[in-house]
N, C-alpha and C positions, 0 to 999 in steps of 0.2 A: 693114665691119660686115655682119653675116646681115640677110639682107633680112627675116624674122622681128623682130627684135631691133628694128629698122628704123621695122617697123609699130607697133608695140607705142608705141615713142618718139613718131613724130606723132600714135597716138591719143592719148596722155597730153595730149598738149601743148594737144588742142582747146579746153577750156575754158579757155583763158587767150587764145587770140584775142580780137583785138576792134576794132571798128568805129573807134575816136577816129579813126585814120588811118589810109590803105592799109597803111603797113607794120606794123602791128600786127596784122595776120590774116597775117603770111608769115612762114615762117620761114628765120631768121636764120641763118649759116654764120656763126662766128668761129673764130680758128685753138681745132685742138682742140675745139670746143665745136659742138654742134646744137640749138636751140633756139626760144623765141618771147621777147616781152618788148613789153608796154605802157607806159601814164604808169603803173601802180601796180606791175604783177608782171614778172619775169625765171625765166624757169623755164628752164634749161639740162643739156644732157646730153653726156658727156665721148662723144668721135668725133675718129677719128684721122684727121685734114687741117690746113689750112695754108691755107684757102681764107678769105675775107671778102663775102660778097653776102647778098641776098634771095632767095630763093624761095617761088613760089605758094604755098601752103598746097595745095589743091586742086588744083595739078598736079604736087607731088611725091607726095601718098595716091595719085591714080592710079596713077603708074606703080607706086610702090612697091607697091603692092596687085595689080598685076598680076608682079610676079614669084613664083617659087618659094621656099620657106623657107629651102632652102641654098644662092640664090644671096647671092652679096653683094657690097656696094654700097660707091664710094668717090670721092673729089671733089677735082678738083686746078685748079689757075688759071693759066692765063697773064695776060698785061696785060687782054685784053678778056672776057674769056669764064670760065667756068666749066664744067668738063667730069666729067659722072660714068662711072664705071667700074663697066661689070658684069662680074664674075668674070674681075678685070685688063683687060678692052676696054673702051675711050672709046665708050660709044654713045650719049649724053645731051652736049644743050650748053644753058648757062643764061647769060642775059647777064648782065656785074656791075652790081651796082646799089645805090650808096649808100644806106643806111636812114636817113629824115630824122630819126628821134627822137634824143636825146640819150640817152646810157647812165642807166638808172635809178638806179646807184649809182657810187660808184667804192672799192673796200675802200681806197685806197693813203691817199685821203683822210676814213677812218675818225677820228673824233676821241676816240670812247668807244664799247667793246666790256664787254660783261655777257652772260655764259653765263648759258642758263636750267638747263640741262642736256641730257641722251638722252633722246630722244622713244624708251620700249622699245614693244614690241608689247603690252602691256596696256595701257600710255598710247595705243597705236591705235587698240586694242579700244575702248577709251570715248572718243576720239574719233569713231569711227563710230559709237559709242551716242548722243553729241549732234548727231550732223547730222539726225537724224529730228528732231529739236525745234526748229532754228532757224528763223527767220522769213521770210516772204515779201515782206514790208510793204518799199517802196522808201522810205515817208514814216518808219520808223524804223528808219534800216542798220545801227545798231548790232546790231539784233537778226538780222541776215540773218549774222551773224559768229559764229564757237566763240572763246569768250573762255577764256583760258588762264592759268595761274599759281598754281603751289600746288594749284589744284582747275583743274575741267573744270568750261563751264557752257554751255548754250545756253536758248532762250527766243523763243516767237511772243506773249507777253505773255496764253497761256492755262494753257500748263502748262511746266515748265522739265525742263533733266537738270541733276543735280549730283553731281560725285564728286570725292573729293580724287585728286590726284598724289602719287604719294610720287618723293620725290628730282628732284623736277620745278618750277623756278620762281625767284623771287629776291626778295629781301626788300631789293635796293637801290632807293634812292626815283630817277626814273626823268622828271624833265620839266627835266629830261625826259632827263639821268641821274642825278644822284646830290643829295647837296646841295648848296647853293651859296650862294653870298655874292654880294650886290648892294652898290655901288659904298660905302656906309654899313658891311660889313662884317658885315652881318648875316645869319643862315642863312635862306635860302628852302628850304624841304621840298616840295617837291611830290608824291606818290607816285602811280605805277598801279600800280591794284589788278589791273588785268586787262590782257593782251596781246589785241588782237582780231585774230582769222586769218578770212579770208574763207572760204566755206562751197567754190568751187572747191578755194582751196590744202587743206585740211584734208581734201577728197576723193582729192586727189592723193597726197598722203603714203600714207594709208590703204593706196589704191591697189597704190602702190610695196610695202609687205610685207617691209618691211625699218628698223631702227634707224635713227635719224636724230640729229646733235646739231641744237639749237637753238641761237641766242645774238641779242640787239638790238643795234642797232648805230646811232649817231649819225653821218654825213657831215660837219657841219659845226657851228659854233656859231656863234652871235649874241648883240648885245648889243642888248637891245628899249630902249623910249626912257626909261623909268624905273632902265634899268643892271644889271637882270637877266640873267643868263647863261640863255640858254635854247639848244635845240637844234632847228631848224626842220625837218629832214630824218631822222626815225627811222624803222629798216627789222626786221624779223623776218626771220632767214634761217636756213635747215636745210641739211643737208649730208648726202649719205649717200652709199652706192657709186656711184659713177659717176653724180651727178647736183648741181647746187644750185640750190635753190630760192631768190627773195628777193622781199618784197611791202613794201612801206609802211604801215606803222603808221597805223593811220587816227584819230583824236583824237577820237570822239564818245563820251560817255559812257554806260556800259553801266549798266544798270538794277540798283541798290542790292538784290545777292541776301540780304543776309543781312538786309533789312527783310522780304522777303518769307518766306523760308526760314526758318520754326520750330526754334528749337532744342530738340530732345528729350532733349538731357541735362538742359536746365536749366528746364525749367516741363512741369507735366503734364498729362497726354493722353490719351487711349485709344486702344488697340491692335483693331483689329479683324482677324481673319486667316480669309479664306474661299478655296476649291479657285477655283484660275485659270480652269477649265472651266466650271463653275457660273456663277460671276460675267459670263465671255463672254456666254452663255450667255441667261443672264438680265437683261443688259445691252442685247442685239440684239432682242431677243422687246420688252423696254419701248422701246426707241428704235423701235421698230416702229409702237407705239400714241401715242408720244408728240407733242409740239408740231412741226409740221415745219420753223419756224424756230427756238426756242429747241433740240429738243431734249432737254428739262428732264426729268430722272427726278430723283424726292425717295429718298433713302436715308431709311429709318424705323425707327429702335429705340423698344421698352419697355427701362425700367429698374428698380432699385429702391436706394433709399440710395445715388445718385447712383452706380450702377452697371449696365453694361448685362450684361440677363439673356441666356442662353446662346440661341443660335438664335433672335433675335430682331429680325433683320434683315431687313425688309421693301421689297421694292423696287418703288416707285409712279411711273405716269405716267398721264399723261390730255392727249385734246386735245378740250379744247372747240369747237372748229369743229363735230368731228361729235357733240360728245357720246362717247365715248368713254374708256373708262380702264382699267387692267391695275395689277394686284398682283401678287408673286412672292412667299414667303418663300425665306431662303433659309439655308443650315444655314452655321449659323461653326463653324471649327477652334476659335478662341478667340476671347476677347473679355473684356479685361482693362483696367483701369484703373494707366497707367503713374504711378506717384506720385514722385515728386524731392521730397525733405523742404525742404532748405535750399539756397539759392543767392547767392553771394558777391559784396557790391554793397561800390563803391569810394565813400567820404566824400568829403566837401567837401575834407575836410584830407589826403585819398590812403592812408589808411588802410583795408583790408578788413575787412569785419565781415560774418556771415551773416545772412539774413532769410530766413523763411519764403515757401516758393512757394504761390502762390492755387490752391486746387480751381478746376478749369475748371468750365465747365457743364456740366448735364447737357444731350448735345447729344440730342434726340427726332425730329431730320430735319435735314436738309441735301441740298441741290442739286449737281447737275452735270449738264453738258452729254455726254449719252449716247454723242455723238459721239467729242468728243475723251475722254471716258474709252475707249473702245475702243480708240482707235488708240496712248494709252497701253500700254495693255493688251498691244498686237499687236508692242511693243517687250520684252516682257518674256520670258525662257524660265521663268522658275521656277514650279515647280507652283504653290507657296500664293500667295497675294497679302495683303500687310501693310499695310494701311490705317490711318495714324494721323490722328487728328483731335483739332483742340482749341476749337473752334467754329461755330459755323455761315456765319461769317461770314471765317472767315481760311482759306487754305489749306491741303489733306492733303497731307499728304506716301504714297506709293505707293514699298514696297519699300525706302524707305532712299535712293533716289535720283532720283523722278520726283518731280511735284509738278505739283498740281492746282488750278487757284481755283472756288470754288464759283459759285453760281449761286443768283442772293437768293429765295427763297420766301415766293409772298405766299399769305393766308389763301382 
C-alpha cells in the first residue's frame, strides 16, 4: 500500500480510538483488513496481508509519517513477530500481540438484516449540514448523535437541522426488528423512528467522499422473561470501496421532532423573507448591545388586519447593566401571511372530515438568542433568509430546514 494512501487510513481511523482499554487506541492488523475497533465501533479498511496482531497507534503515524508518498508499505508474520516491508525490504518488526477485546460483531451470526439503503453524496451533503447542530451535552447522548431514517435530524435542544432523505430508510418496525409475537401469539409492534449514528461515524463517512450502502443488523435474539422476542445486540453498518464501517445502535430515545417542528403545510404562519447580509449584519451590531448572558434581541413588527406591514421589521436589544439599548430597522423582501384554509382531522370512528385552520396571532415581537441565530445563519449559503413564524412562544423554522426556539419576553 502507498505510504500516502497509508496516512490518510490512520488519520481517519483517530477518532474511533479510545481509552476503555489499551487495545482500543491500537491498531488492529487482521488478514486483509487495517483498522481500529472499540466496545461500540469497528472501523476497517481493506490491505493486502495475512498478518493478525496490535499495533501502537502512535508508533505506526510516526513512521508512516516519515516516509515518502510513493514509498509503500507491507506486512507479513511469522510465528512471533511481525515484519513490515518498505518498497519489498523487511526493515520494521512488531511483536504479535493478542487484542483482549472480543469482536464487536460477528455478520456469520447475523439473525436479522434490513437495508436502509445508499448513503449518495447529497445524503452526505446534509449529513455534514447536521453535524453543526448536534449536541455537546454528555447528560443528553442522544443529542450528541445524527439521527437518521426517511429524514435527517440533529439537535443541541436550541435550534435543530431537518431535511427529508429521499430513497433513504425503512418503514420496518425495528425492536427491535420487525413485528412479533409473544408467547400468547399476539403482535408486539415496536418501531424506531430514528437510527442514531454518532457524531465521529457520520464525520467519517462524510470524510470518505464516496457512496456508501447502509443496512441494521441484529446478532442475536432473546426471549425476555414475559416471552417477548426481542433483539439485545443491534448494529448500523456502511460499506463502501474499500472500507466497513460498524457501530452499535445505541437505545436512548431521540427528542419527539415533529412535537417540536411546525408543520407548514398544515396550520398558518407568516413568512417573513430578509437579505442574508442585512440580517448578519444587523444581528452582530444588536448582539453587541445586548444582554451578555441571555443574548436576547426582540424581533419587532407593526401590523394591520392581522397582517404584517411591509419593511416593518425592527430589531431591538438592550442591556440593562449599563442602561444601554439599540434599534435597527430593517427592509423585508416579503412579508406575507401563509393561510391553509382546511386541514383533515381523523373521527373517533376513523373516518376523515376537514376543519378549518385557526388564524395564528398576530405575532408584535418575539425573542432569540442573538447568538445562536447567528451561528445558524453562518450555516446557510442562500442570499435570502425565510423566516416563518407562528407565535411567540413556539418555534421558527429558518429556510425550510433550521429551526429556532424563541426566547420568552418579559414587559
Amino acid at each position: 500500500m502507498k505510504a500516502d494512501k497509508l496516512k490518510k487510513i490512520i488519520t481517519d481511523l483517530s477518532p474511533f480510538r479510545s481509552d476503555d482499554l489499551p487495545c482500543t487506541s491500537d491498531i488492529v492488523l487482521i488478514p486483509g483488513k487495517i483498522g481500529i475497533r472499540n466496545t461500540n465501533q469497528s472501523v476497517f479498511f481493506d490491505m493486502d496481508h495475512s498478518c493478525e496482531t496490535l499495533i501502537g497507534y502512535g508508533i505506526l503515524k510516526k513512521f508512516v509519517s516519515a516516509l515518502d508518498k510513493n514509498d509503500s508499505m507491507s506486512f507479513q508474520q511469522n510465528k512471533s513477530d511481525v515484519y513490515g516491508r518498505i518498497n519489498g525490504k523487511i526493515e520494521t518488526r512488531y511483536p504479535i500481540v493478542e487484542p483482549d477485546i472480543p469482536l464487536l460483531h460477528d455478520m456469520e451470526y447475523a439473525v436479522k438484516r434490513v437495508p436502509l439503503g445508499r448513503i449518495t453524496h447529497e445524503i452526505l451533503g446534509k449529513m455534514q449540514g447536521a453535524l453543526g447542530f448536534a449536541g455537546n451535552n454528555e447528560l443528553r447522548p442522544a443529542m450528541m448523535r445524527i439521527a437518521i431514517n426517511r429524514r435527517i435530524a440533529a439537535t443541541d435542544g436550541h435550534t435543530m437541522y431537518l431535511e427529508k432523505l429521499e430513497g433513504f430508510g425503512t418503514d420496518v418496525n425495528l425492536d427491535k426488528t420487525e413485528p412479533l409475537k409473544n408467547f400468547e401469539g399476539e403482535m408486539v409492534s415496536m418501531k424506531w423512528d430514528w437510527f442514531l449514528v454518532s457524531k465521529e461515524m457520520a464525520a467519517f463517512l462524510v470524510k470518505q467522499k464516496q457512496e456508501v450502502e447502509a443496512e441494521v443488523f441484529a446478532e442475536r435474539q432473546e426471549l425476555s422473561k414475559n416471552g417477548m422476542t426481542y433483539y439485545p445486540k443491534l448494529f448500523i453498518r456502511f460499506t463502501g470501496a474499500g472500507f466497513e464501517a460498524i457501530e452499535r445502535l445505541e437505545t436512548e430515545n431521540y427528542p419527539l421532532v415533529d412535537r417540536v417542528w411546525p408543520d407548514q403545510e398544515k396550520s398558518n404562519h407568516y413568512s417573513v423573507v430578509v437579505d442574508l447580509k442585512e440580517l448578519v449584519k444587523s444581528l452582530k451590531l444588536a448582539y453587541a448591545m445586548a444582554n451578555n448572558t441571555t443574548h436576547l434581541v426582540a424581533f419587532t413588527f407593526y401590523g394591520k388586519d392581522g397582517q404584517f406591514l411591509q419593511d416593518s421589521m425592527i430589531l431591538k436589544a438592550e442591556n440593562m447593566d449599563y442602561g444601554t439599548d439599540f434599534a435597527r430597522k430593517i427592509k423585508t423582501v416579503n412579508t406575507v401571511l401563509k393561510k391553509v384554509s382546511m386541514k383533515t382531522k381523523v373521527t373517533n370512528s376513523g373516518e376523515e372530515e376537514n376543519e378549518p385552520v385557526e388564524m395564528p396571532e398576530f405575532i408584535s415581537r418575539i425573542g432569540f438568542n442573538a447568538k445562536l441565530f447567528l451561528d445558524l445563519l453562518s450555516k446557510t449559503k442562500d442570499p435570502k433568509v425565510n423566516i416563518l413564524l407562528w407565535s411567540p412562544n413556539r418555534a421558527a423554522v429558518v429556510n425550510g430546514k433550521y429551526l429556532i426556539m424563541p426566547v420568552m419576553l418579559t414587559d
